[in-house]
N, C-alpha and C positions, 0 to 999 in steps of 0.2 A: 099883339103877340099872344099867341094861344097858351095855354096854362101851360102842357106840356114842357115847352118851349122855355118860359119861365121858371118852372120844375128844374128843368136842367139846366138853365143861366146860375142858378140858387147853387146845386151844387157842385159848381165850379168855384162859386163864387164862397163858399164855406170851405171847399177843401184849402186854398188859397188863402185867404183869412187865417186858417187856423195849423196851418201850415209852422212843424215845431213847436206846436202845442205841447202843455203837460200830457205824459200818455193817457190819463184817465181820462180826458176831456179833450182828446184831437180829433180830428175827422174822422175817425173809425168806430170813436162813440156814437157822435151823430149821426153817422150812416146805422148803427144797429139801432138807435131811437127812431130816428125816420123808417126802416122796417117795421120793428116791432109794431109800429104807430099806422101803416098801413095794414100791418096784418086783423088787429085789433080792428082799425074802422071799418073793416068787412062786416062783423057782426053788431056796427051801428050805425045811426040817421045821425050822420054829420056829410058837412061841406069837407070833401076828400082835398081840395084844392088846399085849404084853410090846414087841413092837418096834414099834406105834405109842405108848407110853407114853414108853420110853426117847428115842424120838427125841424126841420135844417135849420133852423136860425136859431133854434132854442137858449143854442150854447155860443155864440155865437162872438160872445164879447163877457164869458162870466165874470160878475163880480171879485170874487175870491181873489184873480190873476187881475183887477184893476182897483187894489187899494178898496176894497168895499163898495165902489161906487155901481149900483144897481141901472145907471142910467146909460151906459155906457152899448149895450148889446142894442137895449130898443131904438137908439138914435140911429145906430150902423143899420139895423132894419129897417128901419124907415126910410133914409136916404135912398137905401139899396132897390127896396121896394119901388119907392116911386119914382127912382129913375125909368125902372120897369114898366112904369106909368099901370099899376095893379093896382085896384078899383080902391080908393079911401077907405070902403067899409071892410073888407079884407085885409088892408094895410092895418086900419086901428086895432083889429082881431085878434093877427099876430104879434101885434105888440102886448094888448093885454094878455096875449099867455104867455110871453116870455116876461111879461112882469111878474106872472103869479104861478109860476110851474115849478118854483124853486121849494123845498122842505123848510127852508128860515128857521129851524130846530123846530119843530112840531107845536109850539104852541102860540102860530102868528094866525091869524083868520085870513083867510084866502077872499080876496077884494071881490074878483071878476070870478064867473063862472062860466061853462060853456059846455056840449055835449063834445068840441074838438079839443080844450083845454083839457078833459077828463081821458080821453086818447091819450096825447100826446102825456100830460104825468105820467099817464099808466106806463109808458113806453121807457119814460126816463128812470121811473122807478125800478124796473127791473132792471136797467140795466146798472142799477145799486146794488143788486143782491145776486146771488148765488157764486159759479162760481171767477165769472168777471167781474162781481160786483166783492167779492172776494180780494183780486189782483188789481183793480181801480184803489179800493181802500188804502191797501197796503203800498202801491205806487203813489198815492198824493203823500201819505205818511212820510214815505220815504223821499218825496219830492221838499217836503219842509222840514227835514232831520229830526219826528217827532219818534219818542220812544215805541217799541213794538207793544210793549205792556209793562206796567207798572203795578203790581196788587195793592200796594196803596195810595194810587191813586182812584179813586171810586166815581165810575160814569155818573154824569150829574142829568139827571131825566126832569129837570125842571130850568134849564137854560132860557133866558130871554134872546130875542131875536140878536142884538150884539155879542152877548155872551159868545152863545153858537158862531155865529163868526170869528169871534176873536180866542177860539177853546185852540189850545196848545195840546190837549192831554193826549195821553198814548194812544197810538190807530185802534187798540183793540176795544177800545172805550166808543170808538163812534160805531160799534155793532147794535151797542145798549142805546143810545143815545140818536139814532138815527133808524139804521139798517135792517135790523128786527122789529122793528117798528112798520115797517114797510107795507108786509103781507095786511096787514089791516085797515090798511090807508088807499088800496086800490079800488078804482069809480068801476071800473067794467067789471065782466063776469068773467072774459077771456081773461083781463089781466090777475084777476083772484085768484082764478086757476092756477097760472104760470107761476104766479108769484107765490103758492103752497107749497110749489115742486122746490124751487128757489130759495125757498127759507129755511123748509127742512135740510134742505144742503150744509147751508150756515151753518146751523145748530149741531149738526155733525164736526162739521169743521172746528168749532170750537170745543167740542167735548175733546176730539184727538187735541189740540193747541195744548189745551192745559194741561193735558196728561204727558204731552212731552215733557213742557212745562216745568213742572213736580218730578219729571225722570219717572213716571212711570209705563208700566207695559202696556 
């Protein structure tokens, strides 16, 4: 079966899958990660195959909607895969980026490395930030009844890998804690770029927030 071919078996087979997803994380995430992640691999030496595969599958089975268990998306990709009968070294590829593409609160060390690994983050990154990564935030927030903000409760910038999984606190707290974090965490130059435009949004956005906030003008 020629790549194309398996290209587009893939995103049927993710629309499907994910089909009634949380909105931050349905098929129309994926489709703008898998963009972004094409547009981006233009201006680098990576396997295009490898970073259209990882992107559709990235999200594919996230943790967070299966009880914590990280294991859960790479198996679905794998099966998936090699029904497709797509070459082992490719197969194992996208499973190590979908093992290691995730944030795990900023202070996990990232296992596997790869010039399509560093694509595909940059792709999912962004679409953390600005102003969908805005309407993502605030739709899981509201998808798990967490507070919009709380001023005493104070973002915690030093969570362990559990922690971060298991953090209840207000959406506006995972700005500090993730989000704004972001633009400095980007592998490419395209995605640096995008992601300055993108952050500065943020930061706007939250200066109005608080000033509503406090009720003032």
């Amino acid at each position: 079966m020629i790549e194309e071919q398996i290209i587009s078996k893939t995103i049927d087979f993710v629309k499907e899958k994910l089909a009634g997803a949380e909105g931050g994380h349905d098929w129309f995430h994926t489709q703008r990660v898998f963009n972004n992640a094409r547009l981006i691999a233009k201006d680098e030496t990576v396997d295009f195959f490898v970073v259209s595969l990882g992107a559709l599958l990235h999200d594919i089975a996230d943790s967070k909607f299966h009880n914590g268990d990280e294991t859960v998306g790479p198996k679905i990709a794998k099966e998936f895969l090699e029904e497709l009968q797509v070459e082992n070294e490719v197969v194992q590829h996208v499973i190590n980026i979908i093992e290691n593409i995730s944030f795990k609160g900023g202070n996990v060390e990232q296992k596997f490395k790869s010039p399509e690994l560093d694509v595909i983050q940059d792709a999912d990154r962004l679409d953390a930030i600005g102003a969908i990564g805005i309407a993502r935030c605030f739709n899981y927030g509201g998808f798990k009844n967490r507070a919009l903000y709380d001023p005493d409760v104070a973002p915690n910038l030093h969570m362990s890998k559990q922690e971060y999984k298991n953090s209840t606190a207000p959406t506006i707290n995972h700005f500090y804690e993730k989000l704004l974090l972001l633009k400095d965490r980007m592998n490419t130059e395209t995605g640096k770029e995008i992601a300055l435009q993108r952050h500065t949004y943020m930061e706007t956005f939250l200066e109005q927030f608080y000033k509503e906030w406090e009720g003032e003008l």
